[in-house]
C-alpha positions as CSV (number, residue, x, y, z in Angstrom):
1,X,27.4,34.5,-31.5
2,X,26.9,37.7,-29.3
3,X,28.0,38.3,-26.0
4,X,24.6,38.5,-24.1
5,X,24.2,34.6,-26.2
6,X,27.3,33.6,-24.8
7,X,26.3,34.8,-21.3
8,X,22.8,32.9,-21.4
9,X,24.8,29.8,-22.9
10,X,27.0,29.7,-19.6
11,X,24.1,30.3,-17.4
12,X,22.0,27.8,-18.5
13,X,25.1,25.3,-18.6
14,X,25.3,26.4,-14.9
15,X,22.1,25.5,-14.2
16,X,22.1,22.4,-16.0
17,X,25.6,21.6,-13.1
18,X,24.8,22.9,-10.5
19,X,21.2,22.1,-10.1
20,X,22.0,18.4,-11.0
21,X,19.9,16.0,-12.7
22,X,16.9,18.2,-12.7
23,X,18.8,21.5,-13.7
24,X,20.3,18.9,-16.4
25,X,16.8,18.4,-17.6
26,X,15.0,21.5,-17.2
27,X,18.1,22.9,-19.5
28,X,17.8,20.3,-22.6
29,X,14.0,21.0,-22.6
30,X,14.5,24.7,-22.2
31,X,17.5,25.2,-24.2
32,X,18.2,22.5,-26.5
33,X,19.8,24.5,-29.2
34,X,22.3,26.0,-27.1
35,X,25.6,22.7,-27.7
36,X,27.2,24.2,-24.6
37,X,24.3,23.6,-22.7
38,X,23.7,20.5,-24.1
39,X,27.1,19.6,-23.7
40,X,27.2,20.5,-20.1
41,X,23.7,18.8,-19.3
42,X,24.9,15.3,-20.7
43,X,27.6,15.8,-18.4
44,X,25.5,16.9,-15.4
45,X,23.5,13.7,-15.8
46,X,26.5,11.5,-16.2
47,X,27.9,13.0,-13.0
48,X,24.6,12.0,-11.1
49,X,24.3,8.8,-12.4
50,X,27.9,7.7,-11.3
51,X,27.5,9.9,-7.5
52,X,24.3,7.2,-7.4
53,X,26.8,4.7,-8.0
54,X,29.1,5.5,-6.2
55,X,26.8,5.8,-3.2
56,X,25.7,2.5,-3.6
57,X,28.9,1.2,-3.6
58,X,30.2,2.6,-0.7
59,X,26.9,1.6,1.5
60,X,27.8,-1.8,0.4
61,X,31.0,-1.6,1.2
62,X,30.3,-0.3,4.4
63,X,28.0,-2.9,5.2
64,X,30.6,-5.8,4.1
65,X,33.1,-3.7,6.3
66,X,31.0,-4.0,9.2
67,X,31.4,-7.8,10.1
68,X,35.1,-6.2,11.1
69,X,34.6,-5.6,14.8
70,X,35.6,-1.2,15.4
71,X,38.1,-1.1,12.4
72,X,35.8,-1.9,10.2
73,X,33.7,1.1,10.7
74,X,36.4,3.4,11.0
75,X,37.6,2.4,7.5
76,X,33.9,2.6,6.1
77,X,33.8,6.2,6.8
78,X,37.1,7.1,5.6
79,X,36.0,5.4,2.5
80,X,32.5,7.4,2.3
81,X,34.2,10.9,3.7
82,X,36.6,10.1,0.5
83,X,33.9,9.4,-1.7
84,X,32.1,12.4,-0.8
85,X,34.6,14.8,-0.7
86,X,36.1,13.5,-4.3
87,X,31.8,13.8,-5.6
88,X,31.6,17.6,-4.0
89,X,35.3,18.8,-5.3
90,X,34.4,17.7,-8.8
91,X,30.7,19.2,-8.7
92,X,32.5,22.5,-7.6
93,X,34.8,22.3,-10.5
94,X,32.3,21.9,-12.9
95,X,30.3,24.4,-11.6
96,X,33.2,26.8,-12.3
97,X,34.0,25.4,-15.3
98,X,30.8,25.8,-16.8
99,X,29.9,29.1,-15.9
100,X,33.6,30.3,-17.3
101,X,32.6,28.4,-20.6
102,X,35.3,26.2,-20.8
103,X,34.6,22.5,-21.9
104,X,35.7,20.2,-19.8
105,X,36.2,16.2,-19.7
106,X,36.1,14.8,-16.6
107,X,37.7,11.2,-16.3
108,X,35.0,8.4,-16.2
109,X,32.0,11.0,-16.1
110,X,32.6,12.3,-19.8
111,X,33.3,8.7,-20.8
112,X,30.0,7.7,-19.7
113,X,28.2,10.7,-21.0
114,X,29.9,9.4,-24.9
115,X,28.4,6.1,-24.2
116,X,24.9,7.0,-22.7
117,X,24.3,10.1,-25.3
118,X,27.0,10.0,-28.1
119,X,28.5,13.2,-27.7
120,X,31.7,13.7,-29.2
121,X,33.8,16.4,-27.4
122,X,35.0,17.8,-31.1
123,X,31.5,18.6,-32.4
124,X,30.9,20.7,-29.5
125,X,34.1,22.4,-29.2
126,X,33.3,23.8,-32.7
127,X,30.9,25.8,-31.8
């Protein structure tokens, strides 16, 4: 593979990151036979899928915490400030990460990208 290959390979896994779910699939119609891409756009959808989650979860945790007169909220927004901050950190990684063209499996998001698309971390490492 040449260099200018590689280079279009790590920018369109960046996209497929950093612009989320949309970048993800803008990138797999694009650029399906690039497998870092690919690779990187599974993962790019996992990671929205479970930030939607995780979101959800926390506004209904935050609602249950409410009943609790003033500590109540205070925990509730340590618990979203948390959540956020965990999401953010982990989208800035991979957005590093996949422009430096390293493969990466992030805990719980690459486990749900194996289950949702099949990928197996071996097949793309040897490309």
């Amino acid at each position: 593979m040449s260099i200018d290959s590689q280079s279009d390979e790590r920018l369109w896994a960046l996209i497929a990151w950093a612009a989320t779910i949309v970048g993800a699939i803008v990138a797999l119609v694009i650029r399906p036979q690039y497998k870092y891409t690919v690779y990187w756009a599974y993962l790019s959808i996992s990671f929205f899928i479970l930030a939607v989650m995780v979101s959800i979860s926390t506004n209904i945790i935050s609602l249950i915490l409410s009943i609790i007169p003033f500590i109540g909220g205070i925990i509730s927004e340590v618990i979203s400030a948390l959540c956020s901050l965990l999401i953010f950190i982990v989208w800035v990684l991979g957005v590093v990460k996949s422009y430096k063209g390293e493969y990466w499996r992030i805990p719980v998001v690459y486990e749900v990208a194996e289950k949702l698309f099949k990928i197996e971390h071996e097949t793309y490492m040897n490309c």
